[in-house]
PADO-649409 format. One line per field, with one value per atom (N, C-alpha, C): residue in one letter; x, y, z. Coordinates in steps of 0.05 Angstrom, whole numbers. Example, Ala and Ser with C-alpha at 12.3 -4.5 7.8 and 13.67 -1.06 7.14 Angstrom:
# residues 2
residu [A,A,A,S,S,S]
c1 [264,246,264,257,273,258]
c2 [-114,-90,-66,-45,-21,1]
c3 [156,156,156,142,143,157]
//
This chain:
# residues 374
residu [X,X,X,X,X,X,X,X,X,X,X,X,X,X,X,X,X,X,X,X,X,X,X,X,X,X,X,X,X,X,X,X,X,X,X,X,X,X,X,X,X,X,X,X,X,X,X,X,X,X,X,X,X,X,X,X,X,X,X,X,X,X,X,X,X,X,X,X,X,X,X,X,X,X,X,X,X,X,X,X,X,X,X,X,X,X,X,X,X,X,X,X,X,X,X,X,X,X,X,X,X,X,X,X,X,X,X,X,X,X,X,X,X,X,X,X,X,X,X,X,X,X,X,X,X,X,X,X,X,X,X,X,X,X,X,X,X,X,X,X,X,X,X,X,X,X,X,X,X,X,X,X,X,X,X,X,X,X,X,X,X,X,X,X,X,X,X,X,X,X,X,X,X,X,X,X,X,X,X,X,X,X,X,X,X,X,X,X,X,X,X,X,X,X,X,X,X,X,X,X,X,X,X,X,X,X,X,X,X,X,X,X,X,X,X,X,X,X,X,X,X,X,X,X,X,X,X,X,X,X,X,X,X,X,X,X,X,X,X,X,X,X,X,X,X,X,X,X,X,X,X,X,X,X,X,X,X,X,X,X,X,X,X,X,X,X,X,X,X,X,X,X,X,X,X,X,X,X,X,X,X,X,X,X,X,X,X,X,X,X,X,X,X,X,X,X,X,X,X,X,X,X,X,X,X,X,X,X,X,X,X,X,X,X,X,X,X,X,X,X,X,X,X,X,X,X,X,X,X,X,X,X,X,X,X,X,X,X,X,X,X,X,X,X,X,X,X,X,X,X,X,X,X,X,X,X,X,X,X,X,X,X,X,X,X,X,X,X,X,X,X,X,X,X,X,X,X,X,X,X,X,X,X,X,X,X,X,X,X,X,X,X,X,X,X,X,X,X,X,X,X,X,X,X,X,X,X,X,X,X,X,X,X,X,X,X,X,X,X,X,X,X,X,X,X,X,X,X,X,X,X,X,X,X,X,X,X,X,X,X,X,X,X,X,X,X,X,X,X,X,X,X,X,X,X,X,X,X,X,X,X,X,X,X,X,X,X,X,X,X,X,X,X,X,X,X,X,X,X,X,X,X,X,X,X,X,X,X,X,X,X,X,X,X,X,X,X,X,X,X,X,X,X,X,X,X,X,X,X,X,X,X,X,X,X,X,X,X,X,X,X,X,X,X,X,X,X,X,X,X,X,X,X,X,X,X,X,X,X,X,X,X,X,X,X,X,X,X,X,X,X,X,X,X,X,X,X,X,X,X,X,X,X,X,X,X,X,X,X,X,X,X,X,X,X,X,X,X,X,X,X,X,X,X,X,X,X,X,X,X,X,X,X,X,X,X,X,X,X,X,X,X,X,X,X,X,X,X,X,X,X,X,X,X,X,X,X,X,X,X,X,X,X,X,X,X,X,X,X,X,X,X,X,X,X,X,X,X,X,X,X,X,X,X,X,X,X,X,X,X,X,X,X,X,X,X,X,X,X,X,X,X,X,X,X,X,X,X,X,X,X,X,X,X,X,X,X,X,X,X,X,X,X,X,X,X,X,X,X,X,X,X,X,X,X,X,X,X,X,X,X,X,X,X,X,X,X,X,X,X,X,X,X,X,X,X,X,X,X,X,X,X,X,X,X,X,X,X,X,X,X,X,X,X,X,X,X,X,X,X,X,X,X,X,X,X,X,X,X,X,X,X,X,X,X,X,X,X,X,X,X,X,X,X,X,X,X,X,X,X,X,X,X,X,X,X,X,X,X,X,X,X,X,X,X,X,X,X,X,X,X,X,X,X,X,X,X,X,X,X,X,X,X,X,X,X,X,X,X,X,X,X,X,X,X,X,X,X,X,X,X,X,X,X,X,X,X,X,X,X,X,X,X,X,X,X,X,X,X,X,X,X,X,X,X,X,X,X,X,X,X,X,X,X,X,X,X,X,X,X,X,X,X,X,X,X,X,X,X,X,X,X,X,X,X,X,X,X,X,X,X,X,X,X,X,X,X,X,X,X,X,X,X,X,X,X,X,X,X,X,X,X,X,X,X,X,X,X,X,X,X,X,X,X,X,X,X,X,X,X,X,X,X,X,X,X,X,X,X,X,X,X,X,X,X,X,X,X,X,X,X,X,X,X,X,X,X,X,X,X,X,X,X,X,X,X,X,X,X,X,X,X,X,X,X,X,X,X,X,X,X,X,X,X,X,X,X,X,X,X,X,X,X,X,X,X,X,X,X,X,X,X,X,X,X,X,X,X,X,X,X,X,X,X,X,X,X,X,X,X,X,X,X,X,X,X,X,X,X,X,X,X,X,X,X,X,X,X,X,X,X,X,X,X,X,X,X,X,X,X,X,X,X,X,X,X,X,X,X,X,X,X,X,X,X,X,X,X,X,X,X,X,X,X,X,X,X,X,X,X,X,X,X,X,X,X,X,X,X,X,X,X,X,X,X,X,X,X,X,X,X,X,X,X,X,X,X,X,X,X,X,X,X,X,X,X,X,X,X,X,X,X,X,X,X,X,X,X,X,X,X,X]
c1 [-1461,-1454,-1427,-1420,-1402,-1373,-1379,-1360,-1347,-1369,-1361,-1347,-1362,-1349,-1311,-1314,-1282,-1273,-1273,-1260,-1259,-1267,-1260,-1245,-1251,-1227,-1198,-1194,-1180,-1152,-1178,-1167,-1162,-1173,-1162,-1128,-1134,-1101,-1090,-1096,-1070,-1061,-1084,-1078,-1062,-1060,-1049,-1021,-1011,-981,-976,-987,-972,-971,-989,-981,-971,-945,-940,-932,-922,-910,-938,-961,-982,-984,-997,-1005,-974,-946,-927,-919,-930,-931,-950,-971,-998,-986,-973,-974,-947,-931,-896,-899,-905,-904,-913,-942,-967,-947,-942,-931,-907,-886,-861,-877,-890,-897,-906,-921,-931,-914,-888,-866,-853,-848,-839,-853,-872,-890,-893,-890,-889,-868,-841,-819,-812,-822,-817,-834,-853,-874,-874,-850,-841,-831,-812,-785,-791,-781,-779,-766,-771,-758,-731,-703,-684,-660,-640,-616,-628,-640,-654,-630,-620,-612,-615,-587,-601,-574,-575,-555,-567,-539,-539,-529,-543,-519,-520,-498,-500,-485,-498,-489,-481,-482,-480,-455,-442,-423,-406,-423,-425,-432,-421,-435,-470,-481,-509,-522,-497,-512,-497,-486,-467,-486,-497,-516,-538,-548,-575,-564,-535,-530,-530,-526,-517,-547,-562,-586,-603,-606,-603,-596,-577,-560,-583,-577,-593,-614,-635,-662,-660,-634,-637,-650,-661,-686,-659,-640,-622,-602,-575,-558,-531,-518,-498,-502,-514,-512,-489,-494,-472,-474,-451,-455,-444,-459,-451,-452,-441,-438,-452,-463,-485,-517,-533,-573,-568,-545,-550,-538,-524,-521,-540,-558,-583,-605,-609,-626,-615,-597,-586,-597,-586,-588,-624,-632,-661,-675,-668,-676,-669,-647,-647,-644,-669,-667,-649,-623,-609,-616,-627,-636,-654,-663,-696,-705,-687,-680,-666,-663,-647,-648,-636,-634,-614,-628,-612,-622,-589,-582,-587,-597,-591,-561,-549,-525,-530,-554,-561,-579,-568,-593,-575,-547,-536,-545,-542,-548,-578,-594,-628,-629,-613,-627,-607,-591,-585,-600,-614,-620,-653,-655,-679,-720,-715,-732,-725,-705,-691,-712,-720,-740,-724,-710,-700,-712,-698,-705,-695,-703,-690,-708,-694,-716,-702,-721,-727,-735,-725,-735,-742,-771,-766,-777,-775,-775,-803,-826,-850,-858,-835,-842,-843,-826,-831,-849,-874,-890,-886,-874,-872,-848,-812,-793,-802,-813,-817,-833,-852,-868,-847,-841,-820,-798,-778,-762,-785,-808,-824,-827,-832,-835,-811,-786,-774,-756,-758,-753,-776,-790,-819,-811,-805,-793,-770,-749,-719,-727,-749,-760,-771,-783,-804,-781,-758,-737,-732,-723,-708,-726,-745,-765,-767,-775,-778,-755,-726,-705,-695,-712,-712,-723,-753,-771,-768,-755,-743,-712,-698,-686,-694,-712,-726,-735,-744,-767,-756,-722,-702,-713,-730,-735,-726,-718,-701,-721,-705,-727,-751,-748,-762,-785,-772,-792,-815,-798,-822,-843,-874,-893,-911,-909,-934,-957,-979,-996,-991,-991,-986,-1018,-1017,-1046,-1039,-1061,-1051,-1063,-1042,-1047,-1048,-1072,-1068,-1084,-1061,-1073,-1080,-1101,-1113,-1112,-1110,-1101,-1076,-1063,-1041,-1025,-1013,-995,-986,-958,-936,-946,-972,-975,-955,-953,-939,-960,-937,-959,-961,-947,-945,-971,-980,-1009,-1032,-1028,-1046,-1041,-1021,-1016,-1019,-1005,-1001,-1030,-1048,-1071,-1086,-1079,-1096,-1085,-1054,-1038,-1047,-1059,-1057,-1098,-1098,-1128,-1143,-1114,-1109,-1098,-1082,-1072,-1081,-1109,-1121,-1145,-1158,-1171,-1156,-1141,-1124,-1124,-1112,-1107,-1132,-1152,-1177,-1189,-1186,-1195,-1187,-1157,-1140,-1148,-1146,-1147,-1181,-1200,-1225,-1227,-1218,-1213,-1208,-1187,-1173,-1184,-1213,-1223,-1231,-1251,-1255,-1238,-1226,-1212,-1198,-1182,-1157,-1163,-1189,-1201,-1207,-1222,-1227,-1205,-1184,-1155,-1140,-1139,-1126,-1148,-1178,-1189,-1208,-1200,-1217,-1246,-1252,-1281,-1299,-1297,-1326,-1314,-1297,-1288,-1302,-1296,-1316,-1339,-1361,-1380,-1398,-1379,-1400,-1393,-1386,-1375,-1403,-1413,-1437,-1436,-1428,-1428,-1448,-1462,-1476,-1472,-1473,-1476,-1460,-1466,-1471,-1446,-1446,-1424,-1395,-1390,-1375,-1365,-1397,-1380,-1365,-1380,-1365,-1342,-1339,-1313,-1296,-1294,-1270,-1269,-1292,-1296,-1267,-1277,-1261,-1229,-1211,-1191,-1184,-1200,-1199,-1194,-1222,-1219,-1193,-1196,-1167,-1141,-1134,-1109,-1116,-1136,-1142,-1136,-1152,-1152,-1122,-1112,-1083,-1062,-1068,-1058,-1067,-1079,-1093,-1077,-1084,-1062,-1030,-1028,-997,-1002,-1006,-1003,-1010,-1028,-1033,-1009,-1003,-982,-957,-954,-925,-929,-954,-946,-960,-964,-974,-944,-923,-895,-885,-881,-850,-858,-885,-884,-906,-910,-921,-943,-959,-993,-1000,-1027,-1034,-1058,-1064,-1099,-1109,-1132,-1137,-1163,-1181,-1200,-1205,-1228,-1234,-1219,-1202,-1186,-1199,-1222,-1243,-1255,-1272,-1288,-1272,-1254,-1230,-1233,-1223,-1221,-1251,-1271,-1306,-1312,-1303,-1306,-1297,-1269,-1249,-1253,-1264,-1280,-1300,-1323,-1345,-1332,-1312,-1309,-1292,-1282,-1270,-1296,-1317,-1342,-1345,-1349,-1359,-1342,-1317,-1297,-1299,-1304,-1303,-1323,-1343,-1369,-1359,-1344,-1333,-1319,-1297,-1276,-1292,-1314,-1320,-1336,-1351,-1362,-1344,-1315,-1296,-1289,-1291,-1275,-1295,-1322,-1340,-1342,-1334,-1333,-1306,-1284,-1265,-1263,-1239,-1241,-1215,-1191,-1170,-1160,-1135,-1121,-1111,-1106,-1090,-1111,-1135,-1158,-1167,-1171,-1188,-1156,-1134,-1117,-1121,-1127,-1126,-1154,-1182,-1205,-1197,-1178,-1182,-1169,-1141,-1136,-1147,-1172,-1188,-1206,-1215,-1245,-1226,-1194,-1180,-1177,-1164,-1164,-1182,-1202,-1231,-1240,-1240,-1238,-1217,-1194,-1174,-1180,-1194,-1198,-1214,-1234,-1262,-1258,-1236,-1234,-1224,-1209,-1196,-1169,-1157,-1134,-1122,-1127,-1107,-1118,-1151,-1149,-1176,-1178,-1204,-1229,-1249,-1277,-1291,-1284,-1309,-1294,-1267,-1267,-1274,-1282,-1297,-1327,-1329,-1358,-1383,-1402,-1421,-1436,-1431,-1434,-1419,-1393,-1375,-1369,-1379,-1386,-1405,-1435,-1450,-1437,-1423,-1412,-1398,-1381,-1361,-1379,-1399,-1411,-1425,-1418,-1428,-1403,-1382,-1357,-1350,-1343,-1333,-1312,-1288,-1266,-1267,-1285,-1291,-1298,-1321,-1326,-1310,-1297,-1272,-1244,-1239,-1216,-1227,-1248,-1259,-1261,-1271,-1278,-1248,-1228,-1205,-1185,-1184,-1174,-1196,-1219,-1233,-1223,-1216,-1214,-1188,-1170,-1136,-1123,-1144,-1123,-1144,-1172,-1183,-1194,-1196,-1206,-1244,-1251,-1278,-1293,-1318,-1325,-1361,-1366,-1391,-1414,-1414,-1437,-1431,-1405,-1390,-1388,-1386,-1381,-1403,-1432,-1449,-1463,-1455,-1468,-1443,-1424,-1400,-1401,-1411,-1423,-1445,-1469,-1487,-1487,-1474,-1464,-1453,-1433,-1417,-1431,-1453,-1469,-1485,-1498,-1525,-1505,-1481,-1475,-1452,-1455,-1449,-1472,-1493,-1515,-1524,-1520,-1529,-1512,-1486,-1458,-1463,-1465,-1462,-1484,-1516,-1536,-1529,-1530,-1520,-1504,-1486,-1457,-1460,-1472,-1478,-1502,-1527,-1545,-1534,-1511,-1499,-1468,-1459,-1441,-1459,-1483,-1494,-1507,-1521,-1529,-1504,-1488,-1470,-1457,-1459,-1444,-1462,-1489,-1511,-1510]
c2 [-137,-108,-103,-117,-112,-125,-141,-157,-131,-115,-110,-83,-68,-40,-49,-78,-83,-86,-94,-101,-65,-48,-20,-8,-17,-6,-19,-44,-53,-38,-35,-15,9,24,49,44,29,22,26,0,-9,18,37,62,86,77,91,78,62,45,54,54,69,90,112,140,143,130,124,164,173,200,212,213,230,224,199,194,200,203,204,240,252,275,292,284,300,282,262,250,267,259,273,299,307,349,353,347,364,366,336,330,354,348,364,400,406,435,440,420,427,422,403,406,429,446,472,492,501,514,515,483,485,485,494,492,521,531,570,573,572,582,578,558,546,564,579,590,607,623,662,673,695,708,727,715,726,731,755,746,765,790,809,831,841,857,882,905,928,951,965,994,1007,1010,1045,1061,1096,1114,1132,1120,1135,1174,1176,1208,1216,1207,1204,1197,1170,1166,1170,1162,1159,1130,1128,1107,1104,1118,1111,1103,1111,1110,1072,1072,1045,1029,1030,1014,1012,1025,1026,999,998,983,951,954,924,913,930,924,909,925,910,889,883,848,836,839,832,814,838,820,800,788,767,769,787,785,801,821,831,813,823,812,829,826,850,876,902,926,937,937,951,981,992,1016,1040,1052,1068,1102,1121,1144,1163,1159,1177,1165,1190,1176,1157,1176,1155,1136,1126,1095,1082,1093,1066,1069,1096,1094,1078,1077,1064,1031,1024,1000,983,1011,1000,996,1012,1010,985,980,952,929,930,907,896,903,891,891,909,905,904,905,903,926,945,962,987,1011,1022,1045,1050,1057,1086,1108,1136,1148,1150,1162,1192,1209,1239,1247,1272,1279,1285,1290,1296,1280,1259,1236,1232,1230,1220,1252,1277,1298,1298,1289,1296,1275,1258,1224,1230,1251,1255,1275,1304,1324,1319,1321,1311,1322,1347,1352,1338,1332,1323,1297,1304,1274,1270,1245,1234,1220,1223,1203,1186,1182,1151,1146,1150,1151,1114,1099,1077,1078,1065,1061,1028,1035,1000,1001,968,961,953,965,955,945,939,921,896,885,860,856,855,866,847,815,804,810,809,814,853,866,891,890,873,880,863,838,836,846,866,885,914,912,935,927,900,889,886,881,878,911,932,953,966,963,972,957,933,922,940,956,962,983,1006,1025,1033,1007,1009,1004,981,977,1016,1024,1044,1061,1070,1088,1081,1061,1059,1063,1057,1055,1088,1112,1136,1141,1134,1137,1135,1115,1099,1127,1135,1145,1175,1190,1223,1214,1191,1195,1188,1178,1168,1133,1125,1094,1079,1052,1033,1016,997,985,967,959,941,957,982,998,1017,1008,1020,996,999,982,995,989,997,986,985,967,946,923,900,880,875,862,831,812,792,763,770,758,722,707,678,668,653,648,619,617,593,578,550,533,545,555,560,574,562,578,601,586,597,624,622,634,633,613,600,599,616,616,586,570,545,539,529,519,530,553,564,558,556,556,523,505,481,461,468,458,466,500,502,495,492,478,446,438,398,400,432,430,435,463,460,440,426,409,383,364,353,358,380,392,395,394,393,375,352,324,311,314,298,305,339,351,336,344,333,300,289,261,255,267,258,282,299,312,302,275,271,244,233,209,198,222,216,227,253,270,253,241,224,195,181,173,180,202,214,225,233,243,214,198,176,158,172,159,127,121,96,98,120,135,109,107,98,68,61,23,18,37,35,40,60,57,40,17,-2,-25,-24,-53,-52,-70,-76,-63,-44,-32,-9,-1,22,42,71,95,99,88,93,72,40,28,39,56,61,95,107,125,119,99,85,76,55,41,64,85,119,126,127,140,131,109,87,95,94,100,127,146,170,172,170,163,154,129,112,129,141,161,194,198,230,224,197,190,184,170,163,186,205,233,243,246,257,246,221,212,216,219,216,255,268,296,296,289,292,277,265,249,274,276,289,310,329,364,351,326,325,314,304,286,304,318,338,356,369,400,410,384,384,399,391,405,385,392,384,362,337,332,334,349,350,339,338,320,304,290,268,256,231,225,210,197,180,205,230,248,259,267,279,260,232,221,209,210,213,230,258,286,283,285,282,263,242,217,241,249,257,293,297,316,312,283,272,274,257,248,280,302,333,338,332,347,325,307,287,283,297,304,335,353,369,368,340,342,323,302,283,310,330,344,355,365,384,361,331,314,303,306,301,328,354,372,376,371,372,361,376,352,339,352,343,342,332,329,359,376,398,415,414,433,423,400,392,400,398,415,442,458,491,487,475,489,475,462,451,472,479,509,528,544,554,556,528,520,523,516,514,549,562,592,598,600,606,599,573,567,580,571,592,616,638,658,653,639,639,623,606,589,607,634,641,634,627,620,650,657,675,711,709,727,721,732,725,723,712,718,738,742,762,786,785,816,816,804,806,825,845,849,816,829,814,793,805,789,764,777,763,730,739,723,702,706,693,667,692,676,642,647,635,615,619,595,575,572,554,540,553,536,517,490,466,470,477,477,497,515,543,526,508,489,471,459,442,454,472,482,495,498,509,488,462,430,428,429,415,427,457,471,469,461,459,427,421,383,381,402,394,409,445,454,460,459,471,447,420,398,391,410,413,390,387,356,368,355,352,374,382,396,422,433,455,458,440,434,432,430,418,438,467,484,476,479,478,444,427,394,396,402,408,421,445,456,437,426,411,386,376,352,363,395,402,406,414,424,391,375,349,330,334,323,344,368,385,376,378,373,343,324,303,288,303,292,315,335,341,331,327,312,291,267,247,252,261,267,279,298,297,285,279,254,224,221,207,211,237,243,249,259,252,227,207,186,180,175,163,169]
c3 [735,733,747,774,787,766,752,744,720,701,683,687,717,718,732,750,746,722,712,678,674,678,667,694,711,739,728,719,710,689,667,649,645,667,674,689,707,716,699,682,654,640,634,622,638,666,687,684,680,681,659,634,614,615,631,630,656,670,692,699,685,693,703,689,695,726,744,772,786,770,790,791,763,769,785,785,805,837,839,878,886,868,876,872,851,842,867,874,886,919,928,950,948,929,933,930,918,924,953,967,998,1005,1006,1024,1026,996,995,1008,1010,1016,1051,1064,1081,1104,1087,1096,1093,1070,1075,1100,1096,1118,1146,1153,1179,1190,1171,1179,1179,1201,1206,1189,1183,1152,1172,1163,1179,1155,1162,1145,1131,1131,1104,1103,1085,1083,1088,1099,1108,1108,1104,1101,1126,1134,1157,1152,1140,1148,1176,1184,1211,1211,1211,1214,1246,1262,1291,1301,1284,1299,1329,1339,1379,1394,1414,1423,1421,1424,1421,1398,1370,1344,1348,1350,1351,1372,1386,1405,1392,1375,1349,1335,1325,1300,1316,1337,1348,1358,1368,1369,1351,1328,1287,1291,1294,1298,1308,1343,1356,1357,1332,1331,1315,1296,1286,1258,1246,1233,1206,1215,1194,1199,1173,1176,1182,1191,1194,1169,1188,1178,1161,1136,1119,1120,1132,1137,1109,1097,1078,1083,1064,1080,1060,1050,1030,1017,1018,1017,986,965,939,935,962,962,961,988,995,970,953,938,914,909,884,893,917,929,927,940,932,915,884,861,851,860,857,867,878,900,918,928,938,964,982,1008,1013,1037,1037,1063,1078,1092,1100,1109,1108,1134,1150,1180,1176,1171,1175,1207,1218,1244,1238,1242,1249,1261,1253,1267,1294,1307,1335,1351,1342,1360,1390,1388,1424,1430,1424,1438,1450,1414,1432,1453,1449,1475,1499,1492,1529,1542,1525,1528,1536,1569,1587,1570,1553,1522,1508,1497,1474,1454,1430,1426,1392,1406,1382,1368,1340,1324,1299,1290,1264,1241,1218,1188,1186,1178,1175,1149,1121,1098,1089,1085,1081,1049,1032,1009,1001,997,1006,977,959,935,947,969,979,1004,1011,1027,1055,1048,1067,1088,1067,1079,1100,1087,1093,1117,1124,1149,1174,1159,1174,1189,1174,1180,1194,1192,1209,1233,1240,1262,1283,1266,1291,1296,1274,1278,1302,1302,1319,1351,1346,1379,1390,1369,1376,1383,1374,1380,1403,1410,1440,1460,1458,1476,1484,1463,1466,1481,1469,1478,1510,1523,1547,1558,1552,1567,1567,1549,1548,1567,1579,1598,1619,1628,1662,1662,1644,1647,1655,1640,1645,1676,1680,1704,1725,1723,1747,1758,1749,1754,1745,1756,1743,1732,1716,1693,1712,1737,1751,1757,1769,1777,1754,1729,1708,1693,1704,1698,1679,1659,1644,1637,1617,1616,1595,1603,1592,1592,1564,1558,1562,1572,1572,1549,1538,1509,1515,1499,1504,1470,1455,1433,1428,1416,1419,1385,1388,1367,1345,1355,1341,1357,1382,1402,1391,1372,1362,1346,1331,1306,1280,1288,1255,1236,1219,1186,1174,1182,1163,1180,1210,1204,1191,1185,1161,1128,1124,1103,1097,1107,1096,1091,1111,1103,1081,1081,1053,1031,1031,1011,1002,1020,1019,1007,1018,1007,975,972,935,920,930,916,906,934,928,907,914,884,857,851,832,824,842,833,822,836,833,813,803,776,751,755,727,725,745,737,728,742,731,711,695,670,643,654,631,627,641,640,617,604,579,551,558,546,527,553,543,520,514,506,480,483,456,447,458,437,425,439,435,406,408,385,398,424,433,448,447,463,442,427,398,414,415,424,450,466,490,497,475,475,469,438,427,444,469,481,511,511,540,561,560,588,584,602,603,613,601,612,641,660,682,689,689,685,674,659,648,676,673,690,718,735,758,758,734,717,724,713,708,727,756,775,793,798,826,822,800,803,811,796,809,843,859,880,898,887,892,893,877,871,890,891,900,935,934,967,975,968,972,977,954,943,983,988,1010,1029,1033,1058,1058,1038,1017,1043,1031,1039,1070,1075,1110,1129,1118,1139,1128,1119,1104,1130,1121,1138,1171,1181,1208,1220,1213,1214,1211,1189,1187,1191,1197,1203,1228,1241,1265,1258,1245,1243,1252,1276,1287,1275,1295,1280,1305,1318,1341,1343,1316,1324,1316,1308,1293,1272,1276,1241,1225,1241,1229,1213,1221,1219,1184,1193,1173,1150,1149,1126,1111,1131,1124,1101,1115,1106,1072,1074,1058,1029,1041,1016,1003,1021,1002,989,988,983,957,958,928,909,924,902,896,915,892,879,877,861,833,842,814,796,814,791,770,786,769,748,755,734,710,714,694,682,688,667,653,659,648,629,637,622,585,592,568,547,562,536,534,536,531,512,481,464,463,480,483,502,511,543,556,533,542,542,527,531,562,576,581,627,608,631,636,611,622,634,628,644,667,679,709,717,705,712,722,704,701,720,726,752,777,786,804,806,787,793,807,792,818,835,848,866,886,879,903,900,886,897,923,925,939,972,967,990,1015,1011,1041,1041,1026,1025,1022,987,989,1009,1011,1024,1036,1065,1087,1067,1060,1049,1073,1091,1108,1101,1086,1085,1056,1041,1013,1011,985,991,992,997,1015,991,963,937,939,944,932,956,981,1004,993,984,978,953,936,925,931,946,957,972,978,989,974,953,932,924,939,928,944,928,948,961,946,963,989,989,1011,1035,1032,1064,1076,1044,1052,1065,1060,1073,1115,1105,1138,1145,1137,1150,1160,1149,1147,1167,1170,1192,1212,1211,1241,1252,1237,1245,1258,1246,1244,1263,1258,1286,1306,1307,1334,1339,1329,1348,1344,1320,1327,1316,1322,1320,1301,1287,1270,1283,1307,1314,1306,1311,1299,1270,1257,1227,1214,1229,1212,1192,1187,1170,1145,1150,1127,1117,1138,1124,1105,1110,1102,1082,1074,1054,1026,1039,1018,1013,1030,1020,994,1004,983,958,957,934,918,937,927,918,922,908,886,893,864,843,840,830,817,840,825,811,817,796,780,769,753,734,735,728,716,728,721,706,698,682,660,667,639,625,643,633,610,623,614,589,589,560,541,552,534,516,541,519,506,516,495,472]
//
C-alpha cells in the first residue's frame, strides 16, 4: 500500500512541475501580499495632508502651524485664505485635514476668561488617515490647553501636576498594528493555500478528463485520497514556514512560546483545512468553479476569525457561530503562541476545539470523498 500511495505522491509532483506557476503563485503571491501588509502596518501613517486658514495671523496662530509640523504625522501646512478652498479640496480628496484659526484666538488665549478655540475638519471617508490626524491633533490640543493652565494659575510647567495614569502594556509594548495584523495575515493566507491546492486535487483531474484513468488503476478509495493528500501538506507546511520566518526576521514578530507547540498545532490545522478543500475538490466540476467556492468558504471564514473585526463585539449568534470555525481557534492558537508566550494549558479550549472540529471535518470528508469516487 505504501508503495502505491508513493507512485501517486509522485504524480502529483509531476503534475505540480507542469503547473509550476500554480505552487509558485499561492508560496510567492501569498508571501509577497504578507510582506505588503506587513510593511504598511509597520509604519506610522505620516506625511497626510492638511490646509490652514488662519484668520489670526499672530504669533500664536503661527505657533499652532509649527506645532502641525511638529507632530510629524502632517506635512507642511498649506495655508489657504478662503472655507471654499478646503471644501473644494476635500471633495476631492486631496487632503485628509483642515485647521481653521478664528480671528480672535491670540486675543481669547491672552484674555485670563478668554476660551479659545480651533475648528478641526477631518476626511472621515478615510477612517484610518482621519483618526490618525485626530490623534495627534488631540495631543497639540492638550499641549496647549495645559500650557493655558500653568499660565491662568501663575505655575511653571514643573510645578503643574496633574493626574497621570500609569499605563504598562503587555505583549505588544509598542502597540504596533503589524503584530496584529501580520499573524492574522500568515493565518489567511495559509488557509488559502491549503484550500486551493487541496480544491483543485480532483477538480483538476476531472477538467483535464484523467479522473476515469485513475480510478480504473489499483489503488483504492482511500489510497488515492492520501496519494493527493501528502503534497498538499508538503506545500501548505512549507507555505507556513516560508511565511513565519519572513514576518519573525523582517518584522520582528515575536515567537515567545513553544516553536515545537506552534508547528504541532499548525500540522493538524493543515489536516482540517484539507478535509475542507478535498470536499470543495469532489463537487467541483472545474478548476475555476472549484477557485470561486474556496473564495467563497475563505470569505466566511475571515468574517468569523477576528481579524477583520473582534468576535466578542459580534451578537451572541453570531459568536456561537464563529466557534465552529477552524480558522477562529487557529488565529487565537497562533497569536497566543507568537505574542503572549502561552503554552497548551492556556490553549487547551481553542486545542480542543480545533481537534473536535478536525475529526468532525475530516471523517466527514473522507466518508465522502470516498463515496464519491466509488
Amino acid at each position: 500500500m505504501l508503495k502505491r500511495i508513493w507512485s501517486l505522491v509522485i504524480k502529483e509532483f509531476i503534475h505540480l512541475r507542469s503547473d509550476w506557476w500554480l505552487p509558485a503563485f499561492m508560496l510567492i503571491g501569498g508571501a509577497m501580499e504578507l510582506l505588503g501588509v506587513a510593511w504598511a502596518t509597520s509604519r506610522p501613517i505620516t506625511n497626510l495632508p492638511i490646509m490652514v486658514l488662519d484668520q489670526n495671523q499672530t504669533a500664536a496662530s503661527r505657533a499652532i502651524i509649527i506645532g502641525l509640523e511638529n507632530t510629524k504625522t502632517f506635512r507642511t501646512p498649506e495655508q489657504v485664505n478662503d472655507m471654499q478652498t478646503i471644501q473644494d479640496a476635500m471633495d476631492r480628496g486631496e487632503i485628509s485635514a483642515a485647521l481653521i484659526i478664528p480671528p480672535d484666538y491670540a486675543e481669547q488665549l491672552q484674555s485670563s476668561t478668554g476660551e479659545p478655540t480651533l475648528l478641526m475638519i477631518l476626511n472621515g471617508s478615510e477612517s484610518a488617515p482621519a483618526q490618525a490626524a485626530n490623534r495627534a491633533i488631540q495631543g497639540l490640543a492638550r499641549d496647549i490647553d495645559q500650557r493655558i493652565l500653568t499660565g491662568r494659575l501663575g505655575l511653571s510647567p514643573d510645578q503643574f501636576n496633574g493626574f497621570t495614569p500609569s499605563l504598562r502594556v503587555w505583549f505588544n509594548e509598542n502597540l504596533s498594528e503589524a503584530l496584529y495584523t501580520t499573524p492574522a495575515e500568515l493565518g489567511m493566507m495559509l488557509e488559502f493555500t491549503v484550500l486551493l491546492f487541496a480544491a483543485l486535487a480532483f477538480s483538476r483531474e476531472r477538467e483535464l478528463g484523467t479522473i476515469e484513468q485513475l480510478l480504473v488503476m489499483p489503488f483504492s478509495s482511500f489510497e488515492i485520497i492520501i496519494g493527493k493528500a501528502i503534497p498538499v501538506i508538503i506545500v501548505g507546511f512549507a507555505d507556513f514556514l516560508l511565511m513565519l520566518g519572513m514576518i519573525h526576521f523582517a518584522f520582528d514578530v515575536p515567537i515567545r512560546g513553544s516553536f515545537v507547540l506552534l508547528l504541532a498545532l499548525a500540522f493538524g490545522y493543515l489536516l482540517v483545512e484539507l478535509g475542507k478543500g478535498l470536499v470543495i475538490s469532489v463537487i467541483s466540476k472545474t478548476q475555476h468553479q472549484a477557485f470561486l467556492l474556496v473564495l467563497l468558504v475563505g470569505m466566511v471564514d475571515f468574517m468569523f476569525t477576528g481579524y477583520a473585526a473582534p468576535v466578542e463585539s459580534m451578537p451572541k449568534v453570531l459568536q456561537w457561530f464563529a466557534n465552529i470555525i477552524p480558522a477562529h481557534h487557529w488565529l487565537t492558537i497562533l497569536r497566543g503562541i507568537a505574542l503572549k508566550g502561552a503554552g497548551l494549558d492556556v490553549l487547551f479550549p481553542n486545542v480542543l476545539a480545533l481537534a473536535i472540529l478536525g475529526i468532525v471535518i475530516g471523517a466527514f470528508s473522507l466518508q465522502f470523498v470516498r463515496k464519491a469516487l466509488d
